[in-house]
C-alpha positions as CSV (number, residue, x, y, z in Angstrom):
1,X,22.5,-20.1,25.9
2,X,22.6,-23.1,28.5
3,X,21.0,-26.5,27.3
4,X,18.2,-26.2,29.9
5,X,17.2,-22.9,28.4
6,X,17.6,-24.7,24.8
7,X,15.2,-27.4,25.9
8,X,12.8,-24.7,27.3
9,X,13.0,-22.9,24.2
10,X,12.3,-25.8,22.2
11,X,9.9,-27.2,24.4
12,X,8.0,-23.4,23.5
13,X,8.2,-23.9,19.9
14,X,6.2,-27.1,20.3
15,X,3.6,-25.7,21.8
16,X,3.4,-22.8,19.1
17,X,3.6,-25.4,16.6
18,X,1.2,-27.2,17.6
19,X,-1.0,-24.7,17.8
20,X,-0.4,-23.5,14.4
21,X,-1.6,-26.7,13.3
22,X,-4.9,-27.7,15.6
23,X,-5.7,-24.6,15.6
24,X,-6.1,-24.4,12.3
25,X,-7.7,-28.2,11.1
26,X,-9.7,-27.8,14.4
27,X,-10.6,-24.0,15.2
28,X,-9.6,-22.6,17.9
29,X,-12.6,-23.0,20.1
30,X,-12.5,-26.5,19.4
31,X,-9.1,-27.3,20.5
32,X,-8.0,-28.4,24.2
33,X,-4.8,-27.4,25.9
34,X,-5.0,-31.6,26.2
35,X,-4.9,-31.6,22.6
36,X,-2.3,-30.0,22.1
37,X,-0.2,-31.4,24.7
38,X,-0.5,-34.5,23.2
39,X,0.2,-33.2,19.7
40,X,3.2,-32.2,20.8
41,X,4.8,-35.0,22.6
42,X,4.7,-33.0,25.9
43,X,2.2,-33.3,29.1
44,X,-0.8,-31.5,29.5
45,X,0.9,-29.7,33.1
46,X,4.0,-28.9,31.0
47,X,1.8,-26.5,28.8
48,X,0.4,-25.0,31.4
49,X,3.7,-23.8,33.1
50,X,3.9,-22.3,29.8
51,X,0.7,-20.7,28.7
52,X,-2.0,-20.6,31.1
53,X,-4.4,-20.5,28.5
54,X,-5.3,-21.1,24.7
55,X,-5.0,-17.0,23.8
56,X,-1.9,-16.7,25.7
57,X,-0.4,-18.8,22.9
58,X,-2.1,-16.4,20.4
59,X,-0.2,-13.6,22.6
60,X,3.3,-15.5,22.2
61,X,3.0,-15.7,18.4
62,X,2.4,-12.1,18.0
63,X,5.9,-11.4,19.9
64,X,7.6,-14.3,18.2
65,X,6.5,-12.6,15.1
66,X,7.5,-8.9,16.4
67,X,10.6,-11.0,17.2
68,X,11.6,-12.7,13.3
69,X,10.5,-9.0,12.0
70,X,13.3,-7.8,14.1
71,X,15.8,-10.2,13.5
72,X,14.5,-9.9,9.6
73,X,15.3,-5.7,9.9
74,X,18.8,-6.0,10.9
75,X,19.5,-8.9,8.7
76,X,18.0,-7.4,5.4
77,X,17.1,-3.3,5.8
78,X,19.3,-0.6,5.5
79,X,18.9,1.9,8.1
80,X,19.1,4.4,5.2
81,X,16.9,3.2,2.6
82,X,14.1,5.2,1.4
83,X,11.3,5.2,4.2
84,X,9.5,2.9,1.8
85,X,11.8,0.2,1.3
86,X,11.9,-0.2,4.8
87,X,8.1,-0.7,5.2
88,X,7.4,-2.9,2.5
89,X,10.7,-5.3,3.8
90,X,8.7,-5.3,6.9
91,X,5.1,-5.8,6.4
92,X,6.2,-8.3,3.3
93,X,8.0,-9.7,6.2
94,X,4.6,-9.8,8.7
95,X,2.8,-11.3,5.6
96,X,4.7,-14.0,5.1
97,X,4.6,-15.0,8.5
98,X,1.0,-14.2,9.1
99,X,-0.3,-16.5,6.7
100,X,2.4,-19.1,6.2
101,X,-1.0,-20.8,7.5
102,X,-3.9,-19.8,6.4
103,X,-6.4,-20.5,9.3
104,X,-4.0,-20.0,12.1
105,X,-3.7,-16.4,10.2
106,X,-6.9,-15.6,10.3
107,X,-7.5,-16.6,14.4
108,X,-4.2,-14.7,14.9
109,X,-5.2,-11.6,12.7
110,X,-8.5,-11.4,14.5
111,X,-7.0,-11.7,18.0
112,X,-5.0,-8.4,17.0
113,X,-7.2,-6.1,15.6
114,X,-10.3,-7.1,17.8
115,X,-9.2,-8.2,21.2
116,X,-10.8,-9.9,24.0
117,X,-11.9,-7.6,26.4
118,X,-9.8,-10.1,28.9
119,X,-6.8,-9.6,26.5
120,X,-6.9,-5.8,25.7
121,X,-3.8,-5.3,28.1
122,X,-1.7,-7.8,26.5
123,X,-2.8,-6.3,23.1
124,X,-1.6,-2.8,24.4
125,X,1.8,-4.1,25.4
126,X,2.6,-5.8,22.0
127,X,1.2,-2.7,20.4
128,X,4.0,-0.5,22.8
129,X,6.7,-3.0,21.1
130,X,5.5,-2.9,17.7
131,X,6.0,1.0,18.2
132,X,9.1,0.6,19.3
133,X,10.4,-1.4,16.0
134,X,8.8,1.5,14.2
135,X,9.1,4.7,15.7
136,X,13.0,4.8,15.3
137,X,12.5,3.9,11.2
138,X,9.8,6.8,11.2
139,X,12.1,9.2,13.2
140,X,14.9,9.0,10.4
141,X,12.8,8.9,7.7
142,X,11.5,12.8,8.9
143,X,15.2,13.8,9.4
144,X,16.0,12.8,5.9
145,X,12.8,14.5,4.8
146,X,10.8,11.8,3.8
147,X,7.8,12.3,6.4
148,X,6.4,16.1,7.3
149,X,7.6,16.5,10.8
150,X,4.4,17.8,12.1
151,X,2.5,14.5,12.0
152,X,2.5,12.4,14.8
153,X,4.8,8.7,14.6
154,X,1.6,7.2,15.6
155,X,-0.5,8.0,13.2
156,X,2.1,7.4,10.2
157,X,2.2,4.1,12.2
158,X,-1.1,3.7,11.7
159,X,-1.4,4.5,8.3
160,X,0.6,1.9,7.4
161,X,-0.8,-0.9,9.2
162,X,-4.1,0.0,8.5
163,X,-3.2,-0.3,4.9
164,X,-1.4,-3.7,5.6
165,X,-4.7,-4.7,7.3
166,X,-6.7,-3.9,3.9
167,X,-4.4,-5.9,1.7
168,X,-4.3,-8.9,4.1
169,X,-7.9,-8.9,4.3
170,X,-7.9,-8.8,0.2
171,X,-5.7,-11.4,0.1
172,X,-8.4,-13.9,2.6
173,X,-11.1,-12.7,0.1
174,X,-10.1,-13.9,-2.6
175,X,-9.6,-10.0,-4.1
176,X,-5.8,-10.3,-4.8
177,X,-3.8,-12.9,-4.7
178,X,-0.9,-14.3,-3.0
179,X,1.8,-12.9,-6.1
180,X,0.1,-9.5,-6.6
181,X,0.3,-8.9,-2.7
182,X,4.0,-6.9,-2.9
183,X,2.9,-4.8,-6.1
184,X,-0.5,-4.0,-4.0
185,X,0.9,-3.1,-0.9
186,X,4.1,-0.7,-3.0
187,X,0.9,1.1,-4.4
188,X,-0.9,1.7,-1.8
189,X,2.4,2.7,0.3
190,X,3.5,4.7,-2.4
191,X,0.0,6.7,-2.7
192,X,-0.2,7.3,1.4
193,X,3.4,8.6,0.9
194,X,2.4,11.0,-1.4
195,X,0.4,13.0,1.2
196,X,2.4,12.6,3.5
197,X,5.5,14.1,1.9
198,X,6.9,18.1,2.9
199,X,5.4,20.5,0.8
200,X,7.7,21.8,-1.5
């Protein structure tokens, strides 16, 4: 990598960061691309060559999150672990990340399960890439006979992550907390698993 893409990239991770952090003591509303220029040492025209506006940010965490799940999975999962090891190394993963801050979590979970009507695009292409980090895990899990073959990879995707959405939105309420998340979410995965198994 050349040092004027090193800058660039760093010059990104600003930004992010300092939307982590407004966005979180100030809401998102509430914050001004001006704000967080100036939060992060940079001018107000450099963050707009950038982001061109406040939920594009929104949109560039979600693929530097899809990004550090990636990285995570070829650092950490074998391929050939049972189908779920793999999952609960990656949604732990997405957790962690997620709500490393609380507030920013919450503005960031919202934008990805009920989208803008001006960002429901954007939201379909990161969904496209979050199927592509699954469908291959899901496609060897069936050829080891772990999954039946006659269900769909999208809708074992979306079992999955519509469990994930249910613990993370037990975790904001208070229901479990923050060291009971893993043994939730291995239950839960566990029991969906169970119907989802080959008849013997």
């Amino acid at each position: 990598m050349s040092i004027r893409e090193k800058k660039k990239q760093k010059t990104k991770q600003a930004i992010l960061d300092a939307a982590i952090t407004l966005f979180s003591s100030k809401g998102f509303d509430n914050t001004s691309i001006e704000e967080l220029a100036k939060f992060a040492g940079i001018g107000k025209g450099t963050v707009y060559s950038y982001f061109q506006t406040k939920a594009d940010i929104i949109h560039a965490f979600c693929d530097y999150e899809l990004e550090q799940i990636h990285m995570k999975m070829m650092k950490k999962i074998n391929m050939d672990a049972p189908i779920l090891e793999q999952m609960l190394t990656i949604y732990m993963s997405e957790f962690n990340h997620v709500t490393r801050n609380r507030e920013f979590g919450r503005i960031f979970m919202r934008s990805a399960v009920f989208p803008d009507e001006n960002d429901v695009q954007t939201n379909l292409e990161i969904d496209d890439k979050y199927f592509q980090l699954f469908f291959p895990i899901l496609e060897r899990a069936k050829k080891r006979g772990e999954l039946r073959d006659e269900i769909e990879l999208l809708h074992i995707t979306a079992h999955f992550y519509g469990l994930y959405i249910l613990i993370v939105s037990a975790w904001y309420t208070g229901r479990i907390k923050t060291d009971e998340v893993a043994s939730s979410m291995e239950l839960l995965f566990s029991q969906a698993l169970e119907g989802l198994q080959p008849k013997t």
